[in-house]
C-alpha positions in Angstrom: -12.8 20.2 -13.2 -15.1 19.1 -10.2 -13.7 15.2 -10.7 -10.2 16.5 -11.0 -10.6 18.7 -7.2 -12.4 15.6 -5.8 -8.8 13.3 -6.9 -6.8 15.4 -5.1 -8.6 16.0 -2.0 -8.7 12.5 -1.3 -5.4 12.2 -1.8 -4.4 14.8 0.4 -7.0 13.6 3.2 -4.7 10.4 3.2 -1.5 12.7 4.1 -3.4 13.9 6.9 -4.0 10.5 9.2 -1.4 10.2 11.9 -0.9 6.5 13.9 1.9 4.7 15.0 2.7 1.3 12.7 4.6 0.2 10.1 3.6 -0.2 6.9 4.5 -3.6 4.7 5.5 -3.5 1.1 5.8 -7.5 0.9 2.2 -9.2 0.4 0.4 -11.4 -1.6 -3.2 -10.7 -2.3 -6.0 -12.9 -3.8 -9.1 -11.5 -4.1 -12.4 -10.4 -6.6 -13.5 -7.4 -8.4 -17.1 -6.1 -9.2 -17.1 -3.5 -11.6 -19.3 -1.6 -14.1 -17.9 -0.5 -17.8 -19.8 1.4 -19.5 -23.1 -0.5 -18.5 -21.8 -3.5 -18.8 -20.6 -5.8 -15.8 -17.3 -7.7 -15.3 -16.6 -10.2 -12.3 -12.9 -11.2 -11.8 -10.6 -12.5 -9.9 -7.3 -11.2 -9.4 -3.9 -11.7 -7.8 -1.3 -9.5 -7.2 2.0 -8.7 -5.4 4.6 -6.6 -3.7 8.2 -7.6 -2.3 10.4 -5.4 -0.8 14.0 -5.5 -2.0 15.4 -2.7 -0.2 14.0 0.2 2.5 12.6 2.3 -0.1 12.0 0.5 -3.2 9.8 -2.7 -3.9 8.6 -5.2 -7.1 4.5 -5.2 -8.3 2.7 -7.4 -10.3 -0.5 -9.2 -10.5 -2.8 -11.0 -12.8 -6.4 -10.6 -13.2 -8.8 -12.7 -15.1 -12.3 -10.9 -16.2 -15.5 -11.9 -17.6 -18.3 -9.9 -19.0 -21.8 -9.9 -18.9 -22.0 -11.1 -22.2 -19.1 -13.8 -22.0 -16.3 -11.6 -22.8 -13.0 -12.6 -21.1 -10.6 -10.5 -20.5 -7.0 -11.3 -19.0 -4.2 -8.5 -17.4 -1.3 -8.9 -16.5 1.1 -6.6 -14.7 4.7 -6.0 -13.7 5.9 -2.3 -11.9 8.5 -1.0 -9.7 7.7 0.6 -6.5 9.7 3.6 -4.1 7.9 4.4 -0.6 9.0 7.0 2.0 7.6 8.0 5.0 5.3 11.9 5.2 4.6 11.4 8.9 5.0 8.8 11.6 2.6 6.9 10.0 1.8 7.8 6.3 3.8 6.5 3.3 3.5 8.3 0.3 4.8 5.8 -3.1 4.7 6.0 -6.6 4.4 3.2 -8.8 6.1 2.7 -12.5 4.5 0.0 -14.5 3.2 -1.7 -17.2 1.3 -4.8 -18.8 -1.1 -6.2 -21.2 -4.9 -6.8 -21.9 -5.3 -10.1 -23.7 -9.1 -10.0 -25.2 -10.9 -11.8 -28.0 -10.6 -8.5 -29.8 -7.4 -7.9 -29.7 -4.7 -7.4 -27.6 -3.2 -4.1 -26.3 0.1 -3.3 -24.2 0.0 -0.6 -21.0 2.3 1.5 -19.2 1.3 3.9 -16.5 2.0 5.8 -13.5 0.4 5.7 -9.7 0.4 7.9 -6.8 -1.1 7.5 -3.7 -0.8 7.3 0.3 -0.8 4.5 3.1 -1.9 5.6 6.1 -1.9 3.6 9.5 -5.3 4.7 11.2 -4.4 2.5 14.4 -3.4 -0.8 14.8 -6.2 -2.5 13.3 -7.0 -0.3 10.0 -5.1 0.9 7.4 -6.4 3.8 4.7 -5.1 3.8 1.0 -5.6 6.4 -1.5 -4.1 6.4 -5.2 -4.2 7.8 -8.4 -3.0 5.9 -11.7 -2.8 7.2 -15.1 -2.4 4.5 -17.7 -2.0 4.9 -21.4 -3.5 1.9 -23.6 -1.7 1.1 -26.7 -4.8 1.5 -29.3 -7.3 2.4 -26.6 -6.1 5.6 -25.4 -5.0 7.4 -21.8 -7.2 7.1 -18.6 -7.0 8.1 -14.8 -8.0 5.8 -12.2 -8.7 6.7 -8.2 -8.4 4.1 -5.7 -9.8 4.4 -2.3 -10.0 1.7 0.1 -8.6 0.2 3.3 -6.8 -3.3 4.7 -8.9 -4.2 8.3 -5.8 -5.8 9.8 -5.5 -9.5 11.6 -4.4 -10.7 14.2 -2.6 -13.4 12.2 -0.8 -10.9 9.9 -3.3 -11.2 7.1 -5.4 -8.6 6.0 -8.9 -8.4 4.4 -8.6 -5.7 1.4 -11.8 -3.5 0.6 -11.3 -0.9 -2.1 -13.6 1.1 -4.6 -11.9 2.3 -7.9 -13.2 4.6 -10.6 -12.2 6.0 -13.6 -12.4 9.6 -15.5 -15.2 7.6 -17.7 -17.4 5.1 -17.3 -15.6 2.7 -15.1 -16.8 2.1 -11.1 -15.7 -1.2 -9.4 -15.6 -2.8 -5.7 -12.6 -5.3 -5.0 -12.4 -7.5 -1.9 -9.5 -9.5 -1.6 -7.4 -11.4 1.5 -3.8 -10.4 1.8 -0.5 -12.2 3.5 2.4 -10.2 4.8 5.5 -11.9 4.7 
């Protein structure tokens, strides 16, 4: 119950930020991931994706490749669709529908989930993000993730991503990744 209060008053801390910038839905992001799973540490490397196609709505997907402490690789893929609208001034509040595959040396298993979250424009420099996924595996059953993290925005447009993520298990893992607006 505690883990369940402590998701949702992150999330609505992220409602709660007022600034004055627009937020972008078209990026590319490369990046890595550290992350513990049940004791056992993965490393990746990931890219993923977002273009716009209208005012509201807007295309996901990445690919991430992972590899155990003990050699096991581990590939995702991803594909979602995206709708965004505007709280305050400067908060977005989206929702994500997606879906994609784990390709493994055990086996392979197919995904689908659902994420919530926030974008808040601190000032012109920072910008917080707060989410919420549920994803339900195939043959490995349903989870909840939280993401919290923030892009420290460039002067050139890019963006340098820090986020931690955690899981309703045994899951904890730090991503830092570059991102391009277009």
């Amino acid at each position: 119950m505690l883990k369940k209060l402590t998701l949702v008053a992150a999330l609505a801390a992220g409602m709660q930020v007022q600034a004055a910038d627009d937020i972008n839905y078209s990026w590319f992001e490369l990046g890595v991931q550290h992350s513990d799973v049940n004791s056992v540490e993965w490393q990746s490397i990931y890219l993923e994706g977002s273009v716009a196609f209208s005012d509201s709505f807007y295309f996901t997907g990445g690919y991430r490749d992972q590899v155990s402490g003990d050699d096991t690789d581990l590939s995702i893929f991803n594909i979602g669709l995206g709708f965004h609208t505007g709280i305050t001034a400067a908060t977005d509040f989206y929702t994500e529908l997606g879906g994609g595959r784990f390709d493994a040396v055990l086996g392979d298993d197919n995904y689908y989930g659902l994420k919530i979250g926030t974008r808040s424009e601190i000032n012109e420099s920072f910008e917080f993000i707060s989410g919420l996924e549920y994803q339900d595996v195939d043959d490995g059953g349903e989870r909840f993730v939280l993401e919290l993290g923030g892009l420290f925005k460039l002067d050139n447009g890019g963006a340098i991503k820090v986020a931690f993520e955690g899981d309703d298990d045994d899951f904890l893992g730090l991503e830092v990744g570059y991102r391009w607006n277009f």
